[in-house]
Structure formats: C-alpha cells, structure tokens
gemmi code that builds the backbone of each chain (N, CA, C; Angstrom):
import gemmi

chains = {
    "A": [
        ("UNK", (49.244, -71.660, -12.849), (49.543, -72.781, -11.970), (48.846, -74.040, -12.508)),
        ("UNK", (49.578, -74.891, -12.966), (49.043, -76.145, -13.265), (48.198, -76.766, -12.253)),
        ("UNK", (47.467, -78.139, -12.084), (47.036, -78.224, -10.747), (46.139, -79.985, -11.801)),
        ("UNK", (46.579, -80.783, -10.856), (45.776, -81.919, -11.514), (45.475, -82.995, -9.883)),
        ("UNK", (44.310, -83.357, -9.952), (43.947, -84.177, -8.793), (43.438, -85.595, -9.439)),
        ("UNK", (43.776, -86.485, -8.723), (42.789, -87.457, -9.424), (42.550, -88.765, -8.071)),
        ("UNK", (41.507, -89.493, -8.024), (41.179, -90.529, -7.013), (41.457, -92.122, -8.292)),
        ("UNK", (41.969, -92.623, -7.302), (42.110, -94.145, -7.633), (41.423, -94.691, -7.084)),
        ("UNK", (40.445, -96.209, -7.781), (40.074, -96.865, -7.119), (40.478, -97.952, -7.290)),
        ("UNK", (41.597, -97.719, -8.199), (42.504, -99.229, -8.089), (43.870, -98.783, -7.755)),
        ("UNK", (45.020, -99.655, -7.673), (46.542, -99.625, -7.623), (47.269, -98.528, -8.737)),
        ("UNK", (47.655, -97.661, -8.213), (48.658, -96.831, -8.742), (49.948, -96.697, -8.528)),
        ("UNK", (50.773, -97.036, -9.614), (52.014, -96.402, -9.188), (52.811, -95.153, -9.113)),
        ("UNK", (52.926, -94.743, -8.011), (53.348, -93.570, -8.175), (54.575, -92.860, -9.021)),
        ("UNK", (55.466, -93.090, -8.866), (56.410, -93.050, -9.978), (55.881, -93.134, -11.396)),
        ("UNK", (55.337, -93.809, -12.168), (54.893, -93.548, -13.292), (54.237, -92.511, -13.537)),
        ("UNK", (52.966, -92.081, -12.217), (52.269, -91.195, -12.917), (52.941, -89.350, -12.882)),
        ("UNK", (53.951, -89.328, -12.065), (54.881, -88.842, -11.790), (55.482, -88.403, -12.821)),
        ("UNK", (56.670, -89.448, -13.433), (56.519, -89.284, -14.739), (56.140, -88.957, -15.819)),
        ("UNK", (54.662, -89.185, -15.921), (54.183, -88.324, -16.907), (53.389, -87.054, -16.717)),
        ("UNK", (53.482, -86.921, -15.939), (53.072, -85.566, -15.227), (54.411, -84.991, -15.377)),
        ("UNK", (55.226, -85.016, -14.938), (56.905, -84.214, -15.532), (56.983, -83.723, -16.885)),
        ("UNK", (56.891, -84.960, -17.463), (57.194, -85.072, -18.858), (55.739, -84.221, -19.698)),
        ("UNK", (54.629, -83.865, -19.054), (53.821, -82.803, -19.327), (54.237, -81.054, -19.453)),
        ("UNK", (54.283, -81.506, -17.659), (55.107, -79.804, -17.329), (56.428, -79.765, -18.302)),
        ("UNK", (57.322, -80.461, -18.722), (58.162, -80.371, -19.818), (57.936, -79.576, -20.816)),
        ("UNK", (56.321, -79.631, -21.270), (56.202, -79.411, -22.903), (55.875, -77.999, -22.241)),
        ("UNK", (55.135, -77.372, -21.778), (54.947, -75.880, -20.910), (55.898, -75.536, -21.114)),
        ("UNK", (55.347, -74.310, -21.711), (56.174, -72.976, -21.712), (56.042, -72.273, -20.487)),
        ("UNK", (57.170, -71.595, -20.219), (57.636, -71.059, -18.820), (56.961, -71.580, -17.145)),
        ("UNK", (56.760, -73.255, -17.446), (56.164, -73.940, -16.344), (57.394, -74.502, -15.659)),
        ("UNK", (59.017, -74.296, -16.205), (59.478, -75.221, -15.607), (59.587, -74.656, -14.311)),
        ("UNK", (60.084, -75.789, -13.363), (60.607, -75.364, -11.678), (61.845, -76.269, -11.343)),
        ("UNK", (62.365, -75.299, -10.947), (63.852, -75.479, -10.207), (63.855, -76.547, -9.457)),
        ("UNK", (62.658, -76.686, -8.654), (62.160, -77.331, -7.262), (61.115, -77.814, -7.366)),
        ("UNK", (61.378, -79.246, -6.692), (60.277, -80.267, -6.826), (60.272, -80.630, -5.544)),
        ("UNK", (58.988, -81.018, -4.440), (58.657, -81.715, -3.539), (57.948, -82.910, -3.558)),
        ("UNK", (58.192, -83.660, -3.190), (57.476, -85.176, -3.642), (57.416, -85.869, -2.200)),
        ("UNK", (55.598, -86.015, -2.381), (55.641, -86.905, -1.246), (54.385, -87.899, -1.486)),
        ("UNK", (55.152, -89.699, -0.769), (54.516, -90.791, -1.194), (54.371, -91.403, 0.193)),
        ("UNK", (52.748, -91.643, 0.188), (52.476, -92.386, 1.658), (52.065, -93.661, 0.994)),
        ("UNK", (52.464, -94.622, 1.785), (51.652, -95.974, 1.235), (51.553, -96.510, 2.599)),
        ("UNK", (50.591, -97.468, 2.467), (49.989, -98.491, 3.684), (51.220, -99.030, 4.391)),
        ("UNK", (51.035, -99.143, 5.669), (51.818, -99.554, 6.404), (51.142, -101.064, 6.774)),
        ("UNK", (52.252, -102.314, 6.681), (51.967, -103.314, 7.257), (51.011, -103.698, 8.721)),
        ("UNK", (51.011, -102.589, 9.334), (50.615, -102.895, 10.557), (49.300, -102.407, 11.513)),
        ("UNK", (48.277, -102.699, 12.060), (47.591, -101.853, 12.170), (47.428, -101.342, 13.925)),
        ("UNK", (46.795, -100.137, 13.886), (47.166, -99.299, 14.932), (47.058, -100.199, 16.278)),
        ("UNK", (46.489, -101.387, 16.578), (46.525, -102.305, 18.015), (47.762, -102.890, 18.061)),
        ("UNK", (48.711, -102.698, 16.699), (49.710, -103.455, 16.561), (50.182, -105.013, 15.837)),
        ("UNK", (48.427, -105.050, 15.379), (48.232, -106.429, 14.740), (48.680, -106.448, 13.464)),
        ("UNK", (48.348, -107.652, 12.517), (48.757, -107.675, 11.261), (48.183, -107.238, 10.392)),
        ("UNK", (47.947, -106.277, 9.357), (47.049, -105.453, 8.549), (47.049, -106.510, 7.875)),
        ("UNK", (45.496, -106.622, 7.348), (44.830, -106.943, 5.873), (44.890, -106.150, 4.671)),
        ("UNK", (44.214, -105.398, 5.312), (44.355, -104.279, 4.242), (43.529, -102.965, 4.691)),
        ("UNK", (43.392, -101.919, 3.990), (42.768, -100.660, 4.607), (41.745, -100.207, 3.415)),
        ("UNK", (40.872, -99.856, 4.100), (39.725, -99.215, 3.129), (39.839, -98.293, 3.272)),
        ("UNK", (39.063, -97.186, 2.172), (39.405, -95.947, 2.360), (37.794, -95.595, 1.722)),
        ("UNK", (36.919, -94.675, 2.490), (35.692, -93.717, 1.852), (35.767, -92.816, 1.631)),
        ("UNK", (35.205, -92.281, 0.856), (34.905, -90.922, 0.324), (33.388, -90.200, 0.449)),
        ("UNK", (33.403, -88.788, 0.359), (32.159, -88.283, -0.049), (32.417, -87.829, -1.211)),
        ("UNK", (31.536, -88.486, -2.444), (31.923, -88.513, -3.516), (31.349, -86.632, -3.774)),
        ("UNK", (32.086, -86.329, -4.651), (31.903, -84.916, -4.947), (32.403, -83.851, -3.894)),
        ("UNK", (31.880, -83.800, -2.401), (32.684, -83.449, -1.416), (34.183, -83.671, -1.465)),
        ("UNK", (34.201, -84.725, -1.686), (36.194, -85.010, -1.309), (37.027, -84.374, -2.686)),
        ("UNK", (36.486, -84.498, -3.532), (36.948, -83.514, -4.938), (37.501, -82.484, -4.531)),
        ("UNK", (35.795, -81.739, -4.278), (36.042, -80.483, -4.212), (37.141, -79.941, -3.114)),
        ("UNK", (36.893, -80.420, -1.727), (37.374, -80.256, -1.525), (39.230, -80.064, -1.284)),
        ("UNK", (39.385, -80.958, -1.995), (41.155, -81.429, -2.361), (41.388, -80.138, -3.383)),
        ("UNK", (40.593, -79.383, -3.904), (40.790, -78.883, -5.072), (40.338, -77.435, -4.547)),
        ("UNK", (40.048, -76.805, -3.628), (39.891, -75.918, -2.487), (41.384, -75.953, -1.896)),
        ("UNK", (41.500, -76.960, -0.974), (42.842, -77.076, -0.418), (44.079, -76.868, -0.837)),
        ("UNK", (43.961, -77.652, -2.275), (45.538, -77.263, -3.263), (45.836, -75.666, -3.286)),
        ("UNK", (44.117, -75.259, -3.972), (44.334, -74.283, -4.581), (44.969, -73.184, -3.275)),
        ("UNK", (44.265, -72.940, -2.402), (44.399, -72.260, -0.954), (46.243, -72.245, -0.964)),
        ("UNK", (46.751, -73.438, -0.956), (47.877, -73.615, -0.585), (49.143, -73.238, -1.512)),
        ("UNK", (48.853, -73.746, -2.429), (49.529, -73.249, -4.055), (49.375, -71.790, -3.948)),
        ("UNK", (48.088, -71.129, -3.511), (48.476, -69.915, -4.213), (49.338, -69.254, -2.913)),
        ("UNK", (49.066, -69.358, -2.087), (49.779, -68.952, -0.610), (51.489, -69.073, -0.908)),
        ("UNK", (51.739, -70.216, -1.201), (53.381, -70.482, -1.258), (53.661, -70.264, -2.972)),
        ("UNK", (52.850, -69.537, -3.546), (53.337, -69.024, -5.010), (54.359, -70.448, -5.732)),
        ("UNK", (53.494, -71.955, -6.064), (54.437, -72.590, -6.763), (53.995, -73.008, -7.839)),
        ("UNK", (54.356, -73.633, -8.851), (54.326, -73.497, -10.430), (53.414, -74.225, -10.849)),
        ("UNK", (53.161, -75.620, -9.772), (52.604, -76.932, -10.311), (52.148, -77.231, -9.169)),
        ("UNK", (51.325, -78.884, -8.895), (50.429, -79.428, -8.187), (49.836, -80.589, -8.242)),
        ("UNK", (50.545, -81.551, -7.889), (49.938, -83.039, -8.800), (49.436, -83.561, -7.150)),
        ("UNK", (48.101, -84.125, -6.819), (47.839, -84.727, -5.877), (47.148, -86.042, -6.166)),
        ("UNK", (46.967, -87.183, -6.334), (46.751, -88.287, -6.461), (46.508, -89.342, -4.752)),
        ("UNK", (45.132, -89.604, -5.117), (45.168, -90.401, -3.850), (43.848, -91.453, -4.173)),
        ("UNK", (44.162, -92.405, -3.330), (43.338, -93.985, -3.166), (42.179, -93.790, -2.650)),
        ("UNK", (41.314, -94.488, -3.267), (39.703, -94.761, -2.434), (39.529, -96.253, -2.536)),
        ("UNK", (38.745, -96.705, -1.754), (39.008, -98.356, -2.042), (39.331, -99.318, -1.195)),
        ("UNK", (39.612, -100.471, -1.493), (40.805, -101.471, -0.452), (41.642, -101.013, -0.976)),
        ("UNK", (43.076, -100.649, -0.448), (44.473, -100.610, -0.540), (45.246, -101.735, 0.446)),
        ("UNK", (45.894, -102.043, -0.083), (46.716, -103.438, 0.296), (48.155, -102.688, 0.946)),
        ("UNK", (49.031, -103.455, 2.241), (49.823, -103.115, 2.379), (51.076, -102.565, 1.460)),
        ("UNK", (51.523, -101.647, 1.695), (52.814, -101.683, 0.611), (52.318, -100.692, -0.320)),
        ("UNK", (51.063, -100.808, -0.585), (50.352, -99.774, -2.385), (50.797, -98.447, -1.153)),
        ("UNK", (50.770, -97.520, -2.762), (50.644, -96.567, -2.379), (49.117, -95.588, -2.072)),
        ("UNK", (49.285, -94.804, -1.007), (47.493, -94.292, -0.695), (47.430, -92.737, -1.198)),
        ("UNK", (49.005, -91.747, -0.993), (49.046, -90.457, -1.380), (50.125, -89.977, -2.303)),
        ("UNK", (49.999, -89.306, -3.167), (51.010, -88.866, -3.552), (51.172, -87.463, -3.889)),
        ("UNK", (51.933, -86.680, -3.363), (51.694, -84.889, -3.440), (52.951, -84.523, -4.126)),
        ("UNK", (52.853, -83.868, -5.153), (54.225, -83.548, -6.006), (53.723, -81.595, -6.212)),
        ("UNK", (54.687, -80.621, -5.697), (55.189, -79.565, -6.082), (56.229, -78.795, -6.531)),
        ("UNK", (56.009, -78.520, -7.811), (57.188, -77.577, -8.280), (56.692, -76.198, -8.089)),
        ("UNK", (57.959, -75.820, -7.821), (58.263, -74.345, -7.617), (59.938, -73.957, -8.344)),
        ("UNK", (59.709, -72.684, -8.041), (61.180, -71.890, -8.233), (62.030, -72.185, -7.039)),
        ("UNK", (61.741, -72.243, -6.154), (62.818, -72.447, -5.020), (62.530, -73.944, -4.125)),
        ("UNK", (63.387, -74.369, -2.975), (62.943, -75.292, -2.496), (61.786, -74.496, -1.227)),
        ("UNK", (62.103, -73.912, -0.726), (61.741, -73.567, 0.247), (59.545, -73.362, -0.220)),
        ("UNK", (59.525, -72.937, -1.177), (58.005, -72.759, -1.191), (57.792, -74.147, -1.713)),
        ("UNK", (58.267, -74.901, -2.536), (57.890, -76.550, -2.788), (57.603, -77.150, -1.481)),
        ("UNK", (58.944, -77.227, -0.604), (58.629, -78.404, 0.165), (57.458, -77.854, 1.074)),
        ("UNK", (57.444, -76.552, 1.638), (56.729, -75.889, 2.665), (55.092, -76.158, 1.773)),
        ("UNK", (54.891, -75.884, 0.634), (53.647, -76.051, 0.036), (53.219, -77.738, 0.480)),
        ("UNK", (53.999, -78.641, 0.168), (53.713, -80.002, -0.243), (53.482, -80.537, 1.378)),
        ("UNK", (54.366, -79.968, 2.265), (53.725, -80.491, 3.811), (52.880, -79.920, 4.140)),
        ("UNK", (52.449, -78.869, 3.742), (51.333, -77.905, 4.174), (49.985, -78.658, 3.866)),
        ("UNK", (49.963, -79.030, 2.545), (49.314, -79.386, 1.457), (48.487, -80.980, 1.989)),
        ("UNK", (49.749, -81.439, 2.347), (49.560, -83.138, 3.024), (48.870, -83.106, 4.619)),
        ("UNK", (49.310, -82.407, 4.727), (48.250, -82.269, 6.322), (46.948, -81.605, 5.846)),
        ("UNK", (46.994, -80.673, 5.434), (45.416, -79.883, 5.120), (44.663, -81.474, 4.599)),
        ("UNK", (44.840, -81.720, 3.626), (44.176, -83.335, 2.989), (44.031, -84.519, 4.311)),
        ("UNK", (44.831, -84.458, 4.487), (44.963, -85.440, 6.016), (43.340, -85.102, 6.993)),
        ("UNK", (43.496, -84.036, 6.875), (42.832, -83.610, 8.327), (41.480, -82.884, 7.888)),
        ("UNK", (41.313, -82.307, 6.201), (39.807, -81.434, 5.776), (39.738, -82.160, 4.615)),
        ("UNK", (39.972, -83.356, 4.504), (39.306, -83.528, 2.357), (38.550, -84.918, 3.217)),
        ("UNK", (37.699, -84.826, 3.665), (36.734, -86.237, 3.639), (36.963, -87.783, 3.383)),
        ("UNK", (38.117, -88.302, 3.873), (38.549, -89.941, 3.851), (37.906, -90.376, 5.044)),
        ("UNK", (38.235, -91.196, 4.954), (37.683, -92.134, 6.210), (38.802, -93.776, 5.940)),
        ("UNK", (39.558, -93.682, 6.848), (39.909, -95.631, 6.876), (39.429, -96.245, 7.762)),
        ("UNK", (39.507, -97.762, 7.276), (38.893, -98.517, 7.815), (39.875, -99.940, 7.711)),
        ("UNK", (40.736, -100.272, 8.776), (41.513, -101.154, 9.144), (40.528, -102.465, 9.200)),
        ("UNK", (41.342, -103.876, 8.082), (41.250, -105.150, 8.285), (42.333, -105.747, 8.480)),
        ("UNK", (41.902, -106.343, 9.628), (43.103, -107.360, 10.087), (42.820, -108.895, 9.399)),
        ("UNK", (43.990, -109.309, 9.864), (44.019, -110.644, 9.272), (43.104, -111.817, 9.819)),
        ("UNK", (42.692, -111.346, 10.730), (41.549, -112.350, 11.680), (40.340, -112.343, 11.125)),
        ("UNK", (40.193, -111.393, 10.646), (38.608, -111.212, 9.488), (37.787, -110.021, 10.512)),
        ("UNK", (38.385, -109.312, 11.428), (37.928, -108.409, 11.917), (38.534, -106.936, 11.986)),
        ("UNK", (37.638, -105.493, 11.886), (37.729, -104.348, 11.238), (37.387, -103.244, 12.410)),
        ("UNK", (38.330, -102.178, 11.773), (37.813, -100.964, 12.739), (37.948, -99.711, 11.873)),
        ("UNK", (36.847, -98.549, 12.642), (37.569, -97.420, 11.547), (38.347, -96.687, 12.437)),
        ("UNK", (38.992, -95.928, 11.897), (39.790, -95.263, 12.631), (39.508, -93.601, 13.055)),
        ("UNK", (39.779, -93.480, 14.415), (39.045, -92.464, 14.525), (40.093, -90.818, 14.259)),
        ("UNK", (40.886, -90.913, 13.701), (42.343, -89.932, 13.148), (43.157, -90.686, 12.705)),
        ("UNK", (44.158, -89.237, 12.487), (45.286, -89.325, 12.023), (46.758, -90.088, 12.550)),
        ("UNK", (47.721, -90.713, 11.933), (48.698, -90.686, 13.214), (49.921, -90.011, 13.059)),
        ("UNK", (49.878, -89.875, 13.951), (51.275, -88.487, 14.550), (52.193, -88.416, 13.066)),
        ("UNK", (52.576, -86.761, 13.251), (52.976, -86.686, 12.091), (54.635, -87.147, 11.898)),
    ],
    "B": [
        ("UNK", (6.231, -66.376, -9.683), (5.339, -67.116, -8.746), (6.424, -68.026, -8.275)),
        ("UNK", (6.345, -68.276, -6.869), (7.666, -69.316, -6.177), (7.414, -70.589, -6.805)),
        ("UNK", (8.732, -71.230, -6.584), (8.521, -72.775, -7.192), (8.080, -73.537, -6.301)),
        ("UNK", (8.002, -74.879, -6.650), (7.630, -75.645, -5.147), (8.286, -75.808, -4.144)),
        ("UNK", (7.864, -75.964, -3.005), (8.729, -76.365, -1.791), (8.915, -77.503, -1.813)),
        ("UNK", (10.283, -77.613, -1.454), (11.248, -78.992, -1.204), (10.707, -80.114, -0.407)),
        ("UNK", (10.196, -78.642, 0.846), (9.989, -79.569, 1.753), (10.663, -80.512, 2.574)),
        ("UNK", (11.920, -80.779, 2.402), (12.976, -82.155, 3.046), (13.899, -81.967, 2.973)),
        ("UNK", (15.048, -82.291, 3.392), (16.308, -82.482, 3.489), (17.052, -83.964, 3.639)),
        ("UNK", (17.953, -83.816, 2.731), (18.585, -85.234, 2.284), (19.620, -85.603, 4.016)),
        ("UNK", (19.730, -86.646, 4.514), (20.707, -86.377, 5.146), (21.917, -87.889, 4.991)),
        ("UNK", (23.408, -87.353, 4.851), (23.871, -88.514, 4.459), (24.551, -88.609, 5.826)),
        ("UNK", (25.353, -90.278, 5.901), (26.196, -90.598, 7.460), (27.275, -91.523, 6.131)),
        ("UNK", (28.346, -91.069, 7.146), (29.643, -91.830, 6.396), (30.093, -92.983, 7.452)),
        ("UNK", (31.302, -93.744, 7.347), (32.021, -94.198, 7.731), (31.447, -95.445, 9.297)),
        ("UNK", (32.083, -95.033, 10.032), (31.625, -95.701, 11.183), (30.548, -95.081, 11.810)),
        ("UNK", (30.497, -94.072, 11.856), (28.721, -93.129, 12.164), (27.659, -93.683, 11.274)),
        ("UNK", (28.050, -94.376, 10.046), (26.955, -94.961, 9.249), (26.372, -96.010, 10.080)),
        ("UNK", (27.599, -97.320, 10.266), (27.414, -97.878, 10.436), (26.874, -98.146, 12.012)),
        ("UNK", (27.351, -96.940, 13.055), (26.434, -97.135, 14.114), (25.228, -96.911, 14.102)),
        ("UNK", (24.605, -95.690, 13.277), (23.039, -95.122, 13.184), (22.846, -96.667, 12.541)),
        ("UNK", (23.542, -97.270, 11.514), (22.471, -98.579, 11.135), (21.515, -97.855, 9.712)),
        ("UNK", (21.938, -96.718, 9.675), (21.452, -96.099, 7.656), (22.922, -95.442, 6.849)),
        ("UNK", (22.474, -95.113, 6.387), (23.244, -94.376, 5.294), (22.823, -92.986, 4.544)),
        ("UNK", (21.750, -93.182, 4.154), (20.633, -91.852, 3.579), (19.289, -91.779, 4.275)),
        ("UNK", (19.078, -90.663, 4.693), (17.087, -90.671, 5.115), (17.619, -89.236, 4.401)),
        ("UNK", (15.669, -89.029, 3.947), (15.252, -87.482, 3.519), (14.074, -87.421, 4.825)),
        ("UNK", (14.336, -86.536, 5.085), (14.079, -85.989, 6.442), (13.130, -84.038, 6.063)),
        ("UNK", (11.419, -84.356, 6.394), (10.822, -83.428, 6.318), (11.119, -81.898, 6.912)),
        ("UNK", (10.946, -80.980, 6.601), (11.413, -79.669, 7.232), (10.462, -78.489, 6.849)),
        ("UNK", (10.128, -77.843, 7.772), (8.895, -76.688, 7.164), (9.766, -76.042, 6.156)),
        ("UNK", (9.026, -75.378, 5.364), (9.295, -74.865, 4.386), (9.707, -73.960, 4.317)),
        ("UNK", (9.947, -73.058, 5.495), (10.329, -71.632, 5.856), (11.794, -71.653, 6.852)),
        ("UNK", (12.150, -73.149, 6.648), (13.324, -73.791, 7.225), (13.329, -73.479, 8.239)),
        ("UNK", (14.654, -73.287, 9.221), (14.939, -73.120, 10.541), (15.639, -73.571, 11.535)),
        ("UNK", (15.467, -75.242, 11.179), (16.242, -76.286, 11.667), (17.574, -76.295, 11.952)),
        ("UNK", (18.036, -76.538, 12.326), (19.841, -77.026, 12.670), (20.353, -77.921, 12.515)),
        ("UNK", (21.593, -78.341, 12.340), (22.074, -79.670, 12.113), (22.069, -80.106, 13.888)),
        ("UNK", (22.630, -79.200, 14.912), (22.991, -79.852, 15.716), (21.221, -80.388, 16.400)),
        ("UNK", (20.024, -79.378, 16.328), (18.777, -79.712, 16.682), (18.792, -81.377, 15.978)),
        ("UNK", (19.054, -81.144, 14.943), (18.546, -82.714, 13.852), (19.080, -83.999, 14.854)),
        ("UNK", (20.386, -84.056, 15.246), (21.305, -84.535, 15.338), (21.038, -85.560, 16.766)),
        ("UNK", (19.818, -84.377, 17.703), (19.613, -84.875, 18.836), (17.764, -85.371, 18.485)),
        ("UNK", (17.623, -85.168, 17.338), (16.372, -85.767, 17.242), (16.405, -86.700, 16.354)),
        ("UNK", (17.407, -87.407, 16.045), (17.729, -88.198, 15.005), (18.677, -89.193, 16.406)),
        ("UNK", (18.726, -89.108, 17.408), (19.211, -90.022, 18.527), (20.552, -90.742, 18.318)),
        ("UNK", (21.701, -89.991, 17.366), (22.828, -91.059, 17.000), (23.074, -91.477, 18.355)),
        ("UNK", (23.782, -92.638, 18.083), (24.537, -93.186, 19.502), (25.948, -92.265, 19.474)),
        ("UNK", (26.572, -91.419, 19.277), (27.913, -90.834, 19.342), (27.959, -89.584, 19.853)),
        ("UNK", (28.640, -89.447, 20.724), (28.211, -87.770, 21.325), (29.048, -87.080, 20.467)),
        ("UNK", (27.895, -85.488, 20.321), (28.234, -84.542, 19.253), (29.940, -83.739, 19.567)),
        ("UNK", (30.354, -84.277, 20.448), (31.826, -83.450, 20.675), (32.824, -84.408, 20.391)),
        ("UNK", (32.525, -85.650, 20.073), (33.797, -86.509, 19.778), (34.080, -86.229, 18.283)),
        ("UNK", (34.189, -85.248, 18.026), (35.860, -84.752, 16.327), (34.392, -84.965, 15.283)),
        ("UNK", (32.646, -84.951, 15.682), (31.976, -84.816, 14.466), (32.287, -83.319, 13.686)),
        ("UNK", (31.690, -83.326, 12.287), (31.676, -82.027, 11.534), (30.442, -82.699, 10.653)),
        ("UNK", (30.238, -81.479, 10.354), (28.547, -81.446, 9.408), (29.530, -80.767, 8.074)),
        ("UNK", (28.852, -80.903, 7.142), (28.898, -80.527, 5.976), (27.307, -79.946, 5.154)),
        ("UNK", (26.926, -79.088, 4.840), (25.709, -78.690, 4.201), (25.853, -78.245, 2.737)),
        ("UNK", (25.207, -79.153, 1.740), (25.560, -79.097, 0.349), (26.782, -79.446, 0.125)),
        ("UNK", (27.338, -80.025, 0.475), (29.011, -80.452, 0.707), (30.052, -79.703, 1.068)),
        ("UNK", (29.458, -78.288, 2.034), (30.682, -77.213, 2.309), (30.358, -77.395, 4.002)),
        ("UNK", (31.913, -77.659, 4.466), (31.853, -77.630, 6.187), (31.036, -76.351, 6.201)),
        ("UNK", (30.306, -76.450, 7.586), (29.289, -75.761, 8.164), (29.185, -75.764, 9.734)),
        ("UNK", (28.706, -74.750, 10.077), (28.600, -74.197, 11.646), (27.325, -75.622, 11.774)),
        ("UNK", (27.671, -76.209, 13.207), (26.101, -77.353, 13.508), (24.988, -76.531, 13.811)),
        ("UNK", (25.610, -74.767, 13.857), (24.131, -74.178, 13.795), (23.880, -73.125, 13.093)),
        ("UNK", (23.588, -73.731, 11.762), (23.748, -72.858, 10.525), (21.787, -73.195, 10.196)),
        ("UNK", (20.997, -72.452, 10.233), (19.845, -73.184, 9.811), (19.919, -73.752, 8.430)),
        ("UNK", (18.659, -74.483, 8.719), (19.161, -75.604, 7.176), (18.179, -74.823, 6.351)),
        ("UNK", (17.691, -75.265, 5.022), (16.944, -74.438, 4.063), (16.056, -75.777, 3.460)),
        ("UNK", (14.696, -76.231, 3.156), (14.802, -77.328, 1.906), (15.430, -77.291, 0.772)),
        ("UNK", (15.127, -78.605, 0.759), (16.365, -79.303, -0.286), (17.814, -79.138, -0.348)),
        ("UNK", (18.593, -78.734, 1.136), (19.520, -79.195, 1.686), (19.944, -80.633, 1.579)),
        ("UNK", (21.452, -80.608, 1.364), (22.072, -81.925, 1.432), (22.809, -81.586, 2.950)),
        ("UNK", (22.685, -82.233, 3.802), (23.044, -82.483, 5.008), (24.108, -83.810, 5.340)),
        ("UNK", (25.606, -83.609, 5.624), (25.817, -84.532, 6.159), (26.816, -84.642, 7.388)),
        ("UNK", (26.427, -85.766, 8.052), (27.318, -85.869, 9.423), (28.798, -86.441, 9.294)),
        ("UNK", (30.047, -85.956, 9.383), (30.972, -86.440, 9.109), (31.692, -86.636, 10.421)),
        ("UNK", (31.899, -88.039, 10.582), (32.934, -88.565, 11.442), (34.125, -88.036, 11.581)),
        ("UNK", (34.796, -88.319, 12.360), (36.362, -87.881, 12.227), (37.307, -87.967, 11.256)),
        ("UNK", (37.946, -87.631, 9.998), (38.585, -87.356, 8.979), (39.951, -88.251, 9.050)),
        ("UNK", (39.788, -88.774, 8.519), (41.498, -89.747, 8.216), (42.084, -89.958, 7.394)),
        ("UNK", (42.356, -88.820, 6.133), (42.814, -88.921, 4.756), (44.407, -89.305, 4.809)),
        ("UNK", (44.928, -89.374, 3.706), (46.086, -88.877, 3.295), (47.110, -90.511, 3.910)),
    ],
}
model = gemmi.Model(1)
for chain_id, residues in chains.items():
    chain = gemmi.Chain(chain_id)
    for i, (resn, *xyz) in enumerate(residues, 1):
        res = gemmi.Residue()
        res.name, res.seqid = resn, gemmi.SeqId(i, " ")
        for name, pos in zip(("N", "CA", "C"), xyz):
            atom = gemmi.Atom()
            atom.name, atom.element = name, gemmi.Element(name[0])
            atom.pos, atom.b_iso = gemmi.Position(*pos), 0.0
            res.add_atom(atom)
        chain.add_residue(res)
    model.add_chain(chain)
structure = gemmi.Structure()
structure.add_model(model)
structure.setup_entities()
C-alpha cells in the first residue's frame, strides 16, 4: 500500500500534486487501481456567525498531528483493503478559496475507494490535532470549537 | 544503577485553551515515583474551561485516559476541541 502524507504551510494546488502522485503510482508495478476517490475541501468564504471570512488559521501539534494522520490512514487503508493513499493538508493562514484537504484513494473497486476516503476524511476531521481559527474582516477572531455538519 | 529522575513533566496547551490559560508550555514538578493525573493536574493548574466541554489529553503525543497516571519526563498535553480537515 502506497501511503504519502504531507502538511503545507503554504498554498497548494491540489490538482497538481495529484498529478504527480498518479503519474508515480503509474510507474508501480501492480499498484494500478481501477478506482479512485478524490476529495478536496477548501475554505469557504464565510465564517460560521455568517460574516465575511478573512481568512482561517489552522494549528497543529507538531509531531502529534503526523503521527497521527499516519495512524488514521493506515487503520483505514488497511480495513477497506485499497492500493494507495495520498492525504495532503494546510497548516497556516489559508485564504478563502485555497485549498485546506485533499484525500485521494485508489483501489480495485469503487466501493472500498470511496468508503475508505469518507471514512478517512472524518477520522482526520475529528482525531488528527487541527485547530481553526476564523478572521474576519473587521480585524476580529475566533477559534472554533468543531466541526461543521457533514 | 537507575538513571536520574526527571522529576517534571512538560505540559503543552494548544489553540484557544492556550490562549485562555494565558501560556503555552510550563514543566511542571512531579515525585519521582509519579502518580499524578492529567485530570488531578488540570484542576490544580485552575484552567478557566470546564473539563467536559470536548477537552482530550494527549500523553507523549498518544490520546490518553485524563486518568492515566503520568510518569517523569512525560509530555503532557491538553487538547481543545479538534477541527481538522
């Protein structure tokens, strides 16, 4: 099972790195998959009072949040038996519009891709150590105390 | 022959729990024969946030029971409510 994680602390595009992450699993011998799940969260314009986002911070526990993302994949990957595992995500200011997650699984079928990759996105959501922290455009901040509805 | 005692425990605060306690890191003394708790620490360390609003501890960076005794030279930390992804 392939398996690659990585934290940004600047702007990523997802699609590119996507890309070459494909074009990796390509050169693999007997890595290909039938089935790919792809999933891209990026900042939403707006923040949870309904005001105008600035932008969103994001913390980490450095070494904690690793590991843990890399616990979680693995847990999940091996559960839904799929081929590959690309998780990529933001630490930092992120600006409306950037992207903050990106979860890509191949498998042999759809059914263990997509089921891995939502599985996968909530476990991270809710046990890998982020923290945001909403700026509005007024010059005033909050953190947030969860997730929102899925 | 044993090595030295630690003696202390690191303790870290993230996010908005940082910023209410008003620190970030204390090393925090502990007998040497440990014993302590996170949740004991937690009420002798006076955060302003009550311990049932969505906190989790982490010890050495692996989630942990708040009443797991601690050991020296524990990394201890209080984690706010989780908002990844």
């Amino acid at each position: 099972m392939q398996l690659r994680i990585n934290l940004h602390s600047t702007a990523f595009e997802p699609l590119q790195v996507l890309a070459c992450w494909q074009e990796e699993q390509a050169h693999r011998l007997n890595a290909d998959s039938a089935a790919e799940a792809l999933f891209i969260g990026r900042v939403r314009g707006v923040a949870a009072d309904g005001g105008e986002l600035e932008a969103l911070e994001l913390e980490h526990y450095p070494g904690m949040t690793e590991q843990q993302l890399e616990r979680l994949a693995l847990d999940c990957c091996s559960r839904h038996t799929v081929n590959s595992c690309l998780v990529q995500h933001r630490i930092g200011r992120v600006l409306p519009g950037e992207a903050i997650v990106l979860v890509a699984i191949g498998a042999d079928r759809r059914g263990p891709a997509q089921r891995c990759c939502q599985e996968l996105l909530e476990a991270l959501k809710h046990n890998a150590p982020f923290w945001k922290r909403e700026w509005r455009t007024d010059g005033s901040s909050a953190w947030l105390s969860g997730n929102t509805p899925l | 022959m044993a090595g030295p005692c630690a003696s202390e425990i690191r303790i870290l605060l993230f996010a908005g729990l940082r910023e209410r306690a008003g620190w970030a890191e204390r090393h925090w003394p502990i007998d040497c024969t440990g014993g302590i708790t996170p949740r004991q620490l937690w009420f002798t360390l006076q955060f302003p946030d009550e311990l049932n609003q969505g906190i989790r501890i982490a010890i050495n960076q692996q989630f942990a029971d708040l009443d797991t005794p601690l050991q020296p030279g524990d990394e201890l930390a209080f984690l706010p409510p989780i908002s990844g992804g």
